[in-house]
VEXTI-833445 format. One record per residue (C-alpha): residue number from 1; x, y, z. Coordinates in Angstrom, 3 decimals. Example, Ala and Ser with C-alpha at 12.3 -4.5 7.8 and 13.67 -1.06 7.14 Angstrom:
1, 12.300, -4.500, 7.800
2, 13.670, -1.060, 7.140
end
This chain:
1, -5.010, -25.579, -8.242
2, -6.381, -22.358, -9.439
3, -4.570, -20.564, -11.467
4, -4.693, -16.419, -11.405
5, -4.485, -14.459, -14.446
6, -0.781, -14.161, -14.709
7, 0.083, -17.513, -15.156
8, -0.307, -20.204, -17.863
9, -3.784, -21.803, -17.288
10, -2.026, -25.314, -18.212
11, 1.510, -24.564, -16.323
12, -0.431, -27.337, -13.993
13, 0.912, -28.712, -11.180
14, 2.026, -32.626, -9.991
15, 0.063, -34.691, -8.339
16, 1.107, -37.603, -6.395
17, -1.782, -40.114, -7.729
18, -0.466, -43.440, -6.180
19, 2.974, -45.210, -5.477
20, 5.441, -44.333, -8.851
21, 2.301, -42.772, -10.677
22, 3.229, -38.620, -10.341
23, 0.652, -36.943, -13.371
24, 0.846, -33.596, -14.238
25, -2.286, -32.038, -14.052
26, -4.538, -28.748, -14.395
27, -7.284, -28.149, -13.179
28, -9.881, -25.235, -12.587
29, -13.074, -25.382, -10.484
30, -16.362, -24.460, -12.771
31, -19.996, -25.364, -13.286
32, -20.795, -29.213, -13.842
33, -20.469, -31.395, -15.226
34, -16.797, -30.912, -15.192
35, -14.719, -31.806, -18.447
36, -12.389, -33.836, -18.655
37, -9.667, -33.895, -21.640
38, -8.207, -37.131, -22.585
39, -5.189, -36.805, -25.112
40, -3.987, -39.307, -27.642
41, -0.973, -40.957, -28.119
42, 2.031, -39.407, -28.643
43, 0.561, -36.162, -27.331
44, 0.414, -34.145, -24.356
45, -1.793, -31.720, -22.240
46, -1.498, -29.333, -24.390
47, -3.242, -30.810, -27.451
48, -6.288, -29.064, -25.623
49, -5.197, -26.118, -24.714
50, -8.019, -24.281, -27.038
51, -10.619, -26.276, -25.357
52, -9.663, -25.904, -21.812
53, -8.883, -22.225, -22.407
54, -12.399, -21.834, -23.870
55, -14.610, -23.959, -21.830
56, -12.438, -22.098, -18.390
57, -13.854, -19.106, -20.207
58, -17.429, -20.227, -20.170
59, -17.260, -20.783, -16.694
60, -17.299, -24.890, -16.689
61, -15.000, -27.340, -14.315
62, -12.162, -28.247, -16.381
63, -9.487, -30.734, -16.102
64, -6.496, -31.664, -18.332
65, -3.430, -33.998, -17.269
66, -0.467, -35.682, -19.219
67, -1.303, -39.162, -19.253
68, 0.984, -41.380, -17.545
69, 4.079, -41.946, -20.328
70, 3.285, -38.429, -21.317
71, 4.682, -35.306, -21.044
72, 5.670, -33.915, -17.760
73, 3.969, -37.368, -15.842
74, 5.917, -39.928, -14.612
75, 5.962, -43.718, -17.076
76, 4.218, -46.701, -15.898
77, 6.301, -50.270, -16.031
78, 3.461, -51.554, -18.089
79, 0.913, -49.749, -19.855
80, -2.802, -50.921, -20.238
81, -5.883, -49.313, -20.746
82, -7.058, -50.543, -17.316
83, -4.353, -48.741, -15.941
84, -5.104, -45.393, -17.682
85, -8.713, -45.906, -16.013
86, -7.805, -46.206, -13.004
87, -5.923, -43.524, -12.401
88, -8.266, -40.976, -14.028
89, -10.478, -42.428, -11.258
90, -8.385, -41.886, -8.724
91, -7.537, -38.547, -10.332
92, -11.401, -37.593, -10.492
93, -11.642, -38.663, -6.885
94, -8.996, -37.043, -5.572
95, -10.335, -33.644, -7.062
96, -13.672, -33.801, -6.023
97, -15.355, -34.845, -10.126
98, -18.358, -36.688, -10.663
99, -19.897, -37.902, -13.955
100, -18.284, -35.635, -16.365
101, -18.017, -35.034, -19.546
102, -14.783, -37.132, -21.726
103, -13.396, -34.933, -24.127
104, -11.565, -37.631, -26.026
105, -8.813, -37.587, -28.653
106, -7.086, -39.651, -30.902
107, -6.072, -42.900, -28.734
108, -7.536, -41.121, -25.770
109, -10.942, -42.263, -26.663
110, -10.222, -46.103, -25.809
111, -9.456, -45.074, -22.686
112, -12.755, -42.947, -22.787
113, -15.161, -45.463, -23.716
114, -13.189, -48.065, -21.140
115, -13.940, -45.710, -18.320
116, -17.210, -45.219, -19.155
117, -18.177, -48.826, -19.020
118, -17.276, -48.913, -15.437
119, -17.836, -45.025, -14.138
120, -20.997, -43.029, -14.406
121, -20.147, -40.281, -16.954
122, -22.506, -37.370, -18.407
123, -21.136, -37.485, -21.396
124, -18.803, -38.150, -24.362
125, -16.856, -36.512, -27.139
126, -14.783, -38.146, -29.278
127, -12.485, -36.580, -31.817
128, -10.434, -39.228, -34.480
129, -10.683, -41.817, -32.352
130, -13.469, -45.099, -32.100
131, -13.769, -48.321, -31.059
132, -11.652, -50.500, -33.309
133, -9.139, -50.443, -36.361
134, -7.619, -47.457, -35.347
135, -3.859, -48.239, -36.520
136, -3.708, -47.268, -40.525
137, -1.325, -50.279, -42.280
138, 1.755, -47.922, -42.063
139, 1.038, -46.749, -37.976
140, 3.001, -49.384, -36.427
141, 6.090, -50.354, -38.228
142, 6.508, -46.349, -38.337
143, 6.100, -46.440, -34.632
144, 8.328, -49.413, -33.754
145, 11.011, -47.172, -36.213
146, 10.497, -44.421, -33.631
147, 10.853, -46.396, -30.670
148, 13.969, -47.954, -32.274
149, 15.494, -44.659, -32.405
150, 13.907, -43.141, -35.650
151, 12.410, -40.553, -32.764
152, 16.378, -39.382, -32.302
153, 16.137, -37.513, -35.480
154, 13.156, -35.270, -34.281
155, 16.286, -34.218, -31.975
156, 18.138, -32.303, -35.404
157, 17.353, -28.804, -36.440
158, 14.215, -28.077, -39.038
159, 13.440, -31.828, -38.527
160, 10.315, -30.506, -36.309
161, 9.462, -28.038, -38.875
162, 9.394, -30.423, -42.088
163, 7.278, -32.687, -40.592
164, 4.624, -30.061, -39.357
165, 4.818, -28.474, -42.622
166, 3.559, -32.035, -44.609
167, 0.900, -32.685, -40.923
168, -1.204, -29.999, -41.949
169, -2.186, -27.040, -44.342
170, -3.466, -24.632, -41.522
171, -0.706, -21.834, -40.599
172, -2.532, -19.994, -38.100
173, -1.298, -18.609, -34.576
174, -3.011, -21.472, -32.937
175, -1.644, -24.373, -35.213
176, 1.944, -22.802, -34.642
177, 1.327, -22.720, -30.840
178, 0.148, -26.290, -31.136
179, 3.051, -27.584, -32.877
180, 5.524, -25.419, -30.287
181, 3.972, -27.016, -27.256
182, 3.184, -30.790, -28.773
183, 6.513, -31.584, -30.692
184, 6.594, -35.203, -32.320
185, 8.554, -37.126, -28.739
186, 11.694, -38.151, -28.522
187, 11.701, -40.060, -25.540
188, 11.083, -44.103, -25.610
189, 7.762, -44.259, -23.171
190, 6.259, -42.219, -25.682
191, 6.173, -44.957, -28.342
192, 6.012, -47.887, -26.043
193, 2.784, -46.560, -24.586
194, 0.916, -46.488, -28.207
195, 1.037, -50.461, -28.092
196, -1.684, -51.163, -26.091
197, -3.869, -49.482, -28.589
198, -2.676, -51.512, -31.609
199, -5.665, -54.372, -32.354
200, -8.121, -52.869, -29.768
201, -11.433, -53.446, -30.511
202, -14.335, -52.683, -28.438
203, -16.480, -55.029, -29.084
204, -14.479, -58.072, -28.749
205, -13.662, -56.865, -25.014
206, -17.579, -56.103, -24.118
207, -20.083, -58.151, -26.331
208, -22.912, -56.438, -24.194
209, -21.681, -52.646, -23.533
210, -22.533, -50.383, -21.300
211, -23.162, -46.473, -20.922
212, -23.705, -46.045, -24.885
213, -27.084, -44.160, -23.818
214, -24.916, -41.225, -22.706
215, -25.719, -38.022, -25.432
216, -22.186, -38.265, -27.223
217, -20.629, -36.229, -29.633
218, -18.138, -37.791, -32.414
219, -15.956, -35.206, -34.785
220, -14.172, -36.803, -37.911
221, -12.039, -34.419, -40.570
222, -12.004, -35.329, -44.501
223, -8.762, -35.059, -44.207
224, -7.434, -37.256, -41.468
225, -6.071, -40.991, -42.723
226, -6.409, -42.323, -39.187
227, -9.902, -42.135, -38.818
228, -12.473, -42.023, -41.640
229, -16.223, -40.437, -42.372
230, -17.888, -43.776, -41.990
231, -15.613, -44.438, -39.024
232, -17.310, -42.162, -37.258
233, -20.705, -42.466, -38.590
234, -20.417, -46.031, -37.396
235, -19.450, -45.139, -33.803
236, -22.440, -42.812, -33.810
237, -24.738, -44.934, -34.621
238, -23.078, -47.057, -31.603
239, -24.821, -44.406, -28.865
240, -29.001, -43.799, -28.755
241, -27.994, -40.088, -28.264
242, -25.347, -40.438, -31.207
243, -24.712, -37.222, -33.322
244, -21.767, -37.213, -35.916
245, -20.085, -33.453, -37.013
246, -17.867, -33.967, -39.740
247, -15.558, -30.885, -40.437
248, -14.002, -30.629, -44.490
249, -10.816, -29.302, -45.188
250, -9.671, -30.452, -41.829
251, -7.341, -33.694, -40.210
252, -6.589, -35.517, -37.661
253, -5.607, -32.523, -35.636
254, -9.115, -30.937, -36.383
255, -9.607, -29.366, -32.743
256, -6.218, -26.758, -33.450
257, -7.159, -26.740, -36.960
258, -10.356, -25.300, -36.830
259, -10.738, -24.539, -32.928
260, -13.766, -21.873, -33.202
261, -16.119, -24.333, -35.312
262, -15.104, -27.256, -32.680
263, -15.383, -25.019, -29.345
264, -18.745, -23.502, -30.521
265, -19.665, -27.322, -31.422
266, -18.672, -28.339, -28.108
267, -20.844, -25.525, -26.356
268, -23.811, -26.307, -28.220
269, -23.225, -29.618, -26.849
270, -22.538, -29.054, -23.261
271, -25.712, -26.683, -23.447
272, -27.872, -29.604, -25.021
273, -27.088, -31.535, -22.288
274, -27.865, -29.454, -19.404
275, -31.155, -28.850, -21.314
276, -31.718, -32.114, -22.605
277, -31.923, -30.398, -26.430
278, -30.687, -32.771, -29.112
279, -27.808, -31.863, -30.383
280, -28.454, -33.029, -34.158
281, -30.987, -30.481, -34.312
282, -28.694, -27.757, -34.160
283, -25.654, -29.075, -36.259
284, -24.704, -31.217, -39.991
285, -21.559, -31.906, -41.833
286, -19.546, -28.903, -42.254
end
């Protein structure tokens, strides 16, 4: 799936994964470890499409795919995180990837930190997203709204608009892009797919985890209600390699917010691990 210079670097392409499972999925060959996007709920591909774009750039093995629910892939009957885990195994297989690097975001770190229990990985980044109360009081009855049909209205003109005017304060070419390729879903999977991730904790499902001495990388935003400064100092503090960047003036949607701070973060990061260089010698709360 390598895509020339005249086309869309995440136009993507389906792949068949297993019986009913069709994901869409881009990927572009690179120097390893390969990363590997992982996109929260709600979203799509395209949430990283300022990572991909810059990490293609600097020559590493990318991968990005709608996860199954999401986006242009295909729903499952019943969603669980083992499922999600499986398949990106399958997925990774299928293309060739060993031990990469999860870029995680959102509700896609659960799924992260799951496969990473089970799967040799080289790494981890995770962006608004940890290992347990991750659904603010007001996330799920807003949700089941949605799913009820509140999602319909997302369907009416300047509906869209409004509510990406009140998500963020950033107005820049790559926030508008973001909000033109993610819209807020209209379709049911969408909403019934976030369930699995209400009450997750990770520590009630492993009491003795595994893989938290991989070098990880966790990004909060003041600004994000979801997932809080000490939310992410905590998960940190969770990995022996733990370093915690947290960005001011920024939210939940930090990585198209600020995307130069968080792609030069991520290089520094990637770099630190091929050279086994620390990474919280080289960054602090910005």
């Amino acid at each position: 799936m390598t895509n020339d210079s005249f086309q869309d670097a995440l136009a993507g392409s389906t792949i068949h994964l297993r019986r009913g499972v069709n994901l869409q999925v881009c990927h572009n060959s690179g120097r390893t470890p390969a990363i590997v996007f992982l996109h929260g709920g709600t979203g799509n591909r395209f949430n990283f499409r300022s990572q991909y774009e810059f990490a293609q750039s600097q020559g590493w093995e990318v991968l990005v795919y709608d996860l199954a629910g999401h986006g242009q892939s295909s729903p499952y009957p019943r969603y669980s995180i083992g499922r999600h885990c499986r398949d990106l195994q399958r997925l990774l297989y299928k293309l060739g990837i060993s031990s990469p690097v999860l870029c995680c975001h959102s509700y896609g770190v659960p799924i992260g930190l799951e496969f990473a229990q089970h799967n040799c990985v080289s790494g981890f980044i995770a962006i608004a997203g940890g290992t347990h109360n991750l659904a603010p009081w007001w996330e799920i009855p807003l949700m089941k709204l949605m799913a009820w049909g509140g999602r319909y209205l997302y369907s009416l003109p300047g509906v869209q608009a409004i509510s990406n005017f009140f998500s963020t304060s950033y107005r820049h070419s790559v926030m508008e892009r973001f909000f033109a390729e993610c819209p807020t879903p209209t379709d049911f999977q969408s909403y019934k797919a976030l369930e699995i991730f209400w009450g997750y904790n990770f520590f009630t499902r492993h009491l003795l985890p595994q893989n938290l001495h991989i070098p990880a990388l966790i990004i909060t935003a003041s600004l994000d209600p979801m997932f809080t400064h000490q939310m992410g100092n905590d998960l940190a503090r969770h990995f022996v390699n733990g370093t915690h960047l947290h960005v001011t003036n920024a939210g939940h949607l930090v990585m198209a917010e600020c995307p130069e701070l968080i792609n030069s973060t991520i290089l520094k990061y990637l770099i630190g691990i091929n050279t086994q260089t620390p990474l919280s010698s080289q960054i602090s709360s910005l």
